[in-house]
C-alpha positions in Angstrom: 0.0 0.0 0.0 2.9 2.6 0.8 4.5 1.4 -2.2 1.2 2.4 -4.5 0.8 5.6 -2.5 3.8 6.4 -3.0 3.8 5.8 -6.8 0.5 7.7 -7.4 1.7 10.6 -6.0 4.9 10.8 -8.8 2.0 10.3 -11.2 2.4 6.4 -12.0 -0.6 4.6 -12.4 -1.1 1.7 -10.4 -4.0 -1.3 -9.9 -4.0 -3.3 -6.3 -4.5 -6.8 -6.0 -5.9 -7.8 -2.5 -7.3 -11.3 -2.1 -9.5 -10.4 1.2 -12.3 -8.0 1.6 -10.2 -5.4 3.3 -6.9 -3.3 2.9 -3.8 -3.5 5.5 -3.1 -6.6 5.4 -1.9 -8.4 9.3 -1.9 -4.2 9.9 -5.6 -4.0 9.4 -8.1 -2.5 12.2 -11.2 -5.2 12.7 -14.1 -3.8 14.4 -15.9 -6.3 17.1 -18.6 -5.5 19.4 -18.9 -2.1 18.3 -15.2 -1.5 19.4 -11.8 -1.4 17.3 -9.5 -4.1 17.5 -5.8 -4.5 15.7 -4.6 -8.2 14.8 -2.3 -8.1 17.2 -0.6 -5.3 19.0 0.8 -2.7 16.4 3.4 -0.6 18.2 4.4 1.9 15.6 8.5 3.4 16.1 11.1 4.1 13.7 13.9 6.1 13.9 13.7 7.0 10.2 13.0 10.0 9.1 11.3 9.3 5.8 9.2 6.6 7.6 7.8 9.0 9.9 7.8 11.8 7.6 5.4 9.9 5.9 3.1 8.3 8.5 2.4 11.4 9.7 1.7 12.9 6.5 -1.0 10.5 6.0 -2.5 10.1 9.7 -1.8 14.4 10.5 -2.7 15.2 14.2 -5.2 12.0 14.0 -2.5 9.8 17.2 -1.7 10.2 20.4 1.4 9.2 21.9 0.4 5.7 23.9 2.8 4.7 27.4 4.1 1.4 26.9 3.3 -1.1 29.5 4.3 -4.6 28.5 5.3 -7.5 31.1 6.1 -10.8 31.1 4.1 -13.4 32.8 6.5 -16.5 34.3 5.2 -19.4 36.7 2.0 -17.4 38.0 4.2 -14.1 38.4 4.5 -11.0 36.7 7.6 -9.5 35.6 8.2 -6.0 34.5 9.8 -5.3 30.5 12.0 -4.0 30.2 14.1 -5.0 33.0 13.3 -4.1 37.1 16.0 -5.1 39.3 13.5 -4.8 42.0 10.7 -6.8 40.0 13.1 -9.6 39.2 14.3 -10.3 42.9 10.8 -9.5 44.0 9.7 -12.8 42.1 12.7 -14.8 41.1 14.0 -14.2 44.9 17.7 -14.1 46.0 18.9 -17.2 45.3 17.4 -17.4 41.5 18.6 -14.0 40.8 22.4 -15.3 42.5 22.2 -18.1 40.1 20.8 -16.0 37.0 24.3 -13.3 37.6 26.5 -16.3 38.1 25.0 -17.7 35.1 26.3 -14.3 33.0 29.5 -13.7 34.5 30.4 -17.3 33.5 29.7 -16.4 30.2 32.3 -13.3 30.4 34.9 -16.0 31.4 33.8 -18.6 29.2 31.6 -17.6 26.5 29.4 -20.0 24.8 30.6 -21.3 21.5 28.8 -19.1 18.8 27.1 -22.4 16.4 24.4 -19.8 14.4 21.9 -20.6 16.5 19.2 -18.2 18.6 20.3 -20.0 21.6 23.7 -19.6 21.4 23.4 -16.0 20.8 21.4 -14.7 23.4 22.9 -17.2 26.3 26.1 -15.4 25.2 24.4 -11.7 26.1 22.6 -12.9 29.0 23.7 -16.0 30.6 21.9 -19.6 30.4 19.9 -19.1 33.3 18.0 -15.7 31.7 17.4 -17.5 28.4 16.0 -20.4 30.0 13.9 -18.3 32.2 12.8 -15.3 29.8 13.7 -16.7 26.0 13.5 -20.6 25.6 9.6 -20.7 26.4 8.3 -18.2 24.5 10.4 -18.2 21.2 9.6 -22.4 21.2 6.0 -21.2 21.0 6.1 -18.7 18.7 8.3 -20.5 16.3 7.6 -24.1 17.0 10.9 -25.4 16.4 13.5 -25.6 19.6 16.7 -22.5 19.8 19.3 -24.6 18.7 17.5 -24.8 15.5 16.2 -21.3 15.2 18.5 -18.9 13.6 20.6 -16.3 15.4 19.7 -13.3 12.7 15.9 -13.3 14.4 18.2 -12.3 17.4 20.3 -10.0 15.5 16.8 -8.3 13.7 15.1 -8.0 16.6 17.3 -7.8 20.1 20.2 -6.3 18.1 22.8 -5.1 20.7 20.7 -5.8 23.7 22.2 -7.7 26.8 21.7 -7.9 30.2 24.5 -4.7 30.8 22.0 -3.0 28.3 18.9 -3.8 30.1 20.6 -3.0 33.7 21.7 0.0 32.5 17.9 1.3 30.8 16.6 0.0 34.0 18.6 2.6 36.5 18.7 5.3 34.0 14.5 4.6 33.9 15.1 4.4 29.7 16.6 8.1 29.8 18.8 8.4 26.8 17.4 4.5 25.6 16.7 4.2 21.8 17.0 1.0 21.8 13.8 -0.1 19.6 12.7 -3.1 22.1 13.3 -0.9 25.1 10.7 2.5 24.0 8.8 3.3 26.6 6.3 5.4 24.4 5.1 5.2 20.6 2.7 7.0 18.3 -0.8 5.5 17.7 -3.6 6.8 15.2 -7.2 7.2 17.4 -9.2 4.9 15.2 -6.7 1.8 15.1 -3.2 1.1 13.0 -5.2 0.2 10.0 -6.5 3.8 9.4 -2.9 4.5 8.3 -3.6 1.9 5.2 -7.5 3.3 4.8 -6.3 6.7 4.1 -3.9 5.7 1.7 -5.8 3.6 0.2 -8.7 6.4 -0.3 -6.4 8.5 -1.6 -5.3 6.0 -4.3 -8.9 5.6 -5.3 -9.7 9.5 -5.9 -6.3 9.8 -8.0 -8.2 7.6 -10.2 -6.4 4.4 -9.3 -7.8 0.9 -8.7 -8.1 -1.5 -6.1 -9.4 -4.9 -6.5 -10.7 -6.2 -2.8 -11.1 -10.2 -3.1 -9.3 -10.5 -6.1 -6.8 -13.1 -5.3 -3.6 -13.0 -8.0 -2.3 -16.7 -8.5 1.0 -15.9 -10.1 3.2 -13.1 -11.8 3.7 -13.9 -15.1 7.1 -13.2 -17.0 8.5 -13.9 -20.4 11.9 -13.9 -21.4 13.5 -13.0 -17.6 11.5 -10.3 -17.5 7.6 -9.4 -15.8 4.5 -9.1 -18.1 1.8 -9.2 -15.9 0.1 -11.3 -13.8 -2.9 -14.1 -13.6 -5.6 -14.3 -11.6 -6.9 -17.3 -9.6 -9.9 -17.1 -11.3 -7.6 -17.3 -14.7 -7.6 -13.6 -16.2 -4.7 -12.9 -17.6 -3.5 -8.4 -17.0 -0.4 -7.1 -18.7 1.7 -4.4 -16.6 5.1 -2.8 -16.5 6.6 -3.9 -13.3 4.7 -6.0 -10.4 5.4 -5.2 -7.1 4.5 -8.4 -4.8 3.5 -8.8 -1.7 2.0 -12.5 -1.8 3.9 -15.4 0.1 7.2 -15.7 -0.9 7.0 -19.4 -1.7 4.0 -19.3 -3.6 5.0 -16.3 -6.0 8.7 -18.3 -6.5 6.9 -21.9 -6.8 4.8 -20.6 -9.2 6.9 -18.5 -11.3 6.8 -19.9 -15.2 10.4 -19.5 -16.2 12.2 -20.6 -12.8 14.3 -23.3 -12.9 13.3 -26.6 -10.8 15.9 -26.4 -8.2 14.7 -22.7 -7.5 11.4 -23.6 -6.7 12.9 -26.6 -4.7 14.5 -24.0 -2.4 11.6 -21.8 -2.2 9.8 -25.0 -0.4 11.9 -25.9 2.3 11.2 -22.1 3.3 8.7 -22.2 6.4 6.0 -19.5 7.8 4.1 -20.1 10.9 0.1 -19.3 11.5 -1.5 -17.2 13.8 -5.4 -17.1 15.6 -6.5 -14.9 17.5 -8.8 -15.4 20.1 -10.9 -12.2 20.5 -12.4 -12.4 24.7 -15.3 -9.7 25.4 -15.1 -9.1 29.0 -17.9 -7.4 31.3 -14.9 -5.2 33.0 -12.7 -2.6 32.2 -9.5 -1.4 34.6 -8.8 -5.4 34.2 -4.9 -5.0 33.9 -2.8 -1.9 33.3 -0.7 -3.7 30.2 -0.9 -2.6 26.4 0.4 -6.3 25.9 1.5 -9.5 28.0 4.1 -12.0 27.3 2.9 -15.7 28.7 6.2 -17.5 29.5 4.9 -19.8 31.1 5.3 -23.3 29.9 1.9 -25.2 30.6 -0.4 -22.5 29.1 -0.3 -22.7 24.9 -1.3 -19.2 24.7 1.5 -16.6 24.1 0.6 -13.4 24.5 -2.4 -11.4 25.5 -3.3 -7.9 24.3 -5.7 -5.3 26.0 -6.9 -3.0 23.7 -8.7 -0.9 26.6 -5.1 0.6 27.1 -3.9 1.8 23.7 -6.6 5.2 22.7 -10.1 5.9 24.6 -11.3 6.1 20.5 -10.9 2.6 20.1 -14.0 1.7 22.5 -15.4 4.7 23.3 -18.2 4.7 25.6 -18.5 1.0 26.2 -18.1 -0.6 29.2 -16.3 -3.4 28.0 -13.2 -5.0 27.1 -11.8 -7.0 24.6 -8.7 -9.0 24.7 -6.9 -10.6 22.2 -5.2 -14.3 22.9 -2.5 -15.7 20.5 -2.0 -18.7 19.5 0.5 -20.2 17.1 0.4 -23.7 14.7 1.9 -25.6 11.6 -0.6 -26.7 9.1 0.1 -30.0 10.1 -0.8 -29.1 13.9 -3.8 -30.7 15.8 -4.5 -27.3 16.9 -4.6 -25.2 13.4 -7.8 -27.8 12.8 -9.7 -26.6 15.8 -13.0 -25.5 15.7 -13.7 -21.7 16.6 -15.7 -22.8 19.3 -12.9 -25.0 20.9 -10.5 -22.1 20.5 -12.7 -19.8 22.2 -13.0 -22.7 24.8 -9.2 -23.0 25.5 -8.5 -19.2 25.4 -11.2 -18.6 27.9 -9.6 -21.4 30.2 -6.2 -20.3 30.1 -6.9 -16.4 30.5 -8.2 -17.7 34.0 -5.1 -19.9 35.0 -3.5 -16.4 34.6 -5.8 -15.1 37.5 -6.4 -11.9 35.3 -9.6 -12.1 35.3 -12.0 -14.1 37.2 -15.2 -16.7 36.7 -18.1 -14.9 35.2 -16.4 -11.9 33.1 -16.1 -13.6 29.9 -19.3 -12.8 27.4 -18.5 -13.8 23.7 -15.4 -14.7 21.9 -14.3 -14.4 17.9 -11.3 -16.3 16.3 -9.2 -14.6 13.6 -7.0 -16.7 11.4 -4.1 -16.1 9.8 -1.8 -18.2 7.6 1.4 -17.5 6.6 2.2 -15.0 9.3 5.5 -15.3 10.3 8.4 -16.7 8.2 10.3 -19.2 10.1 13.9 -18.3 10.6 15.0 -21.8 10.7 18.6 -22.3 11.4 20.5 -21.9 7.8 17.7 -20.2 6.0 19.9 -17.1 4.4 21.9 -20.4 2.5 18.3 -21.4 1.1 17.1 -17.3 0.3 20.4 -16.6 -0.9 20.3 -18.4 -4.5 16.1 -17.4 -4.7 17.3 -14.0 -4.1 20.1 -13.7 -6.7 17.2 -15.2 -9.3 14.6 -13.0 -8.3 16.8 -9.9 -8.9 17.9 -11.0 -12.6 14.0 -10.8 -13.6 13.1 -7.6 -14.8 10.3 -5.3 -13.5 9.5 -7.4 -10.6 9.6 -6.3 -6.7 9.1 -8.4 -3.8 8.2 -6.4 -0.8 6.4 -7.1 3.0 6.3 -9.6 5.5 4.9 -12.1 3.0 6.7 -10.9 -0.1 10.0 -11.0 1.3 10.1 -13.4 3.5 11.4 -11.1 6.0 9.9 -11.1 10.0 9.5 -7.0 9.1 7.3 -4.6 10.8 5.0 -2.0 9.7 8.3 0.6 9.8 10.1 -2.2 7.8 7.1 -2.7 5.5 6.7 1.1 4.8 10.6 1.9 4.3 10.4 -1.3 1.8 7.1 0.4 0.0 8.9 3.5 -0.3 12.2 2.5 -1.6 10.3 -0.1 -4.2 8.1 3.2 -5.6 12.2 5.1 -5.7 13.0 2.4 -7.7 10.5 2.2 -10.4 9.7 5.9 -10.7 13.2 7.1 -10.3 15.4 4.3 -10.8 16.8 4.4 -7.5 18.7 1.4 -7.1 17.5 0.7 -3.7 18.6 -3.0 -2.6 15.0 -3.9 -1.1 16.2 -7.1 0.2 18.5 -5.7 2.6 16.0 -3.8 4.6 15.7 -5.4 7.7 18.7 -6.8 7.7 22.1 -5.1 8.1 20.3 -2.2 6.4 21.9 1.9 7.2 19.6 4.6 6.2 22.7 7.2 7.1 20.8 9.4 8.5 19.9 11.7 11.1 17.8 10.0 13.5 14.1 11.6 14.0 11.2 10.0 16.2 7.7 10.8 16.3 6.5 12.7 19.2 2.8 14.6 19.7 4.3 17.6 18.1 5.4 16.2 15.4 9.2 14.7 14.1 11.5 15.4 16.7 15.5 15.1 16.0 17.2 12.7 18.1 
């Protein structure tokens, strides 16, 4: 969508493709029970200054800066993120918090052997005690596959430089001077939901005269001669275009490809995502729990996170007296879970939010389950040796862009997704050059860091 906004307004015409009813994609605003939910929580930060340039170019004085409140829940106790000295012995007590130091000093002396592996790497930052406490759990959930076998670069993406010196430090400074992206203790949010930013953009595509297809799935781009013609629909309509810019699962646009070679497509299916549902709880109670979102560490509930939309805007519920949480779940195709009924799902989220003893018997009304395939791509130990080759194939065919989440197969988010949207539209209407497939990775912007504040871009 950024990418299409983008283009329209250098005066390149531009059709979109989306095979559901709606626009956003997993950044889409749902409304239930005559409230506004995300998929999800969307925490919007960057520290680029053509991402938020443009965000609030589309949303204008439409947010409001939100307080972060996220903590981790770990054998029937809450702990504070990012780090509280206090909260940690509070809970863990002296001699688990004796063992947990011990556990990281040893790793200064004898560091643990660096194998590629998200395991390796963060026992190396924080000690094996800490990962086994506040990492193993909840990544083996998320990604269904154990550490040793999940790749460090989701660590590198997404802790980056943190460490437990980092985290001690933001936690007696109380995040003063912290810009560390996991560690922000505030972030913009527009009143009515993350999707609006995508709604806007979308509007404005359609009064420059642009079009957009809603449940118009495309089954493959179509090329001729190492270069993109157009694309085919799953219903079998054939449209020509100049360039395609795709956002569709990355193994499904390679496997279906016409012109790529047979061990190219071979790669493209040992790559893995991982589903999401969402179990949407309305409860007859607001003031339930002060958290934007909650982590669920703990090892005998399947759940892994819990998100309280009461405490992101006042707009996104406004006079109702209710709230509604959102449980996450997360399956393989193949898992005895994925092919649960919405009724059992309900069943099993309303159980466990009760074994958390956040809310008690009698407050739970309705429930809605939200699928979603495909979600995350799996960062499998080894994956960059598989992506590599698709990659190098993918840039030798002309006119053709692979962007997003899906597209990409990249674990981006929305800042990702936008500075990949904007650089793709640089590309085709100014032949930029941008390498799209480094975003998210080791990729510099060079530039003066800005953040979003209620003002308005502020220079870091």
């Amino acid at each position: 969508m950024t990418a299409a906004y983008s283009l329209v307004k250098k005066n390149v015409s531009v059709d979109i493709y989306e095979a559901s009813s709606d626009i956003g994609g997993l950044a889409r605003t749902l409304s239930l029970w005559n409230q506004k939910v995300d998929i999800g929580p969307h925490r919007f930060f960057s520290n680029d200054k053509r991402v938020n340039a443009l965000w609030l170019e589309v949303i204008g004085s439409d947010y409001e800066m939100v307080n972060r409140l996220t903590r981790i829940h770990y054998k029937n106790d809450f702990y504070s993120y990012p780090l509280s000295i206090f909260n940690v012995l509070r809970n863990l007590g002296i001699g688990e918090t004796t063992r947990c130091l011990l556990s990281y000093l040893a790793e200064q002396f004898r560091p643990t052997k660096q194998d590629g592996s998200f395991e390796a790497w963060v026992q190396r930052r924080f000690g094996k005690r800490l990962f086994e406490i506040f990492f193993k759990t909840y990544t083996e959930k998320l990604w269904g596959i154990k550490c040793t076998e999940l790749d460090a670069d989701f660590a590198a993406q997404r802790i980056k430089k943190l460490s437990l010196y980092e985290a001690i430090k933001n936690a007696a400074l109380q995040g003063k001077g912290n810009k560390h992206k996991t560690l922000v203790d505030q972030f913009a949010y527009p009143l009515d939901g993350t999707g609006v930013v995508y709604e806007r953009m979308a509007r404005f595509i359609k009064e420059s005269g642009n079009n957009i297809y809603l449940n118009t799935p495309v089954y493959r781009v179509t090329t001729s001669n190492g270069a993109v013609n157009g694309i085919e629909l799953k219903d079998g309509t054939g449209r020509q275009y100049d360039h395609v810019i795709s956002s569709m699962p990355y193994t499904l646009m390679v496997g279906r490809l016409p012109e790529a070679p047979v061990e190219i497509k071979s790669l493209a299916q040992k790559l893995k995502y991982r589903n999401t549902v969402i179990v949407y709880l309305l409860v007859n109670a607001v003031d339930i729990f002060p958290d934007n979102w909650i982590y669920i560490h703990s090892s005998d509930l399947k759940m892994g996170r819990i998100t309280n939309f009461r405490n992101w805007v006042p707009d996104l519920y406004g006079d109702k007296k209710k709230t509604i949480l959102a449980i996450e779940y997360w399956c393989n195709d193949d898992d005895e879970i994925w092919k649960s009924t919405d009724s059992s799902f309900i069943q099993l989220a309303s159980t466990e939010i009760l074994k958390t003893q956040l809310l008690k018997q009698g407050m739970l009304e309705s429930g809605y389950v939200h699928r979603i395939p495909r979600s995350y791509p799996v960062y499998s130990k080894g994956y960059k040796e598989i992506l590599k080759p698709i990659e190098e194939y993918l840039s030798s065919i002309q006119n053709l862009s692979a962007i997003g989440r899906y597209g990409a197969f990249k674990y981006n988010n929305q800042d990702h997704s936008i500075l990949m949207g904007l650089l793709a539209a640089e590309n085709i209407a100014d032949g930029a050059g941008h390498k799209l497939s480094e975003i998210n990775t080791d990729y510099e912007t060079y530039q003066e860091s800005y953040i979003i504040t209620k003002s308005g871009l502020l220079k870091q």
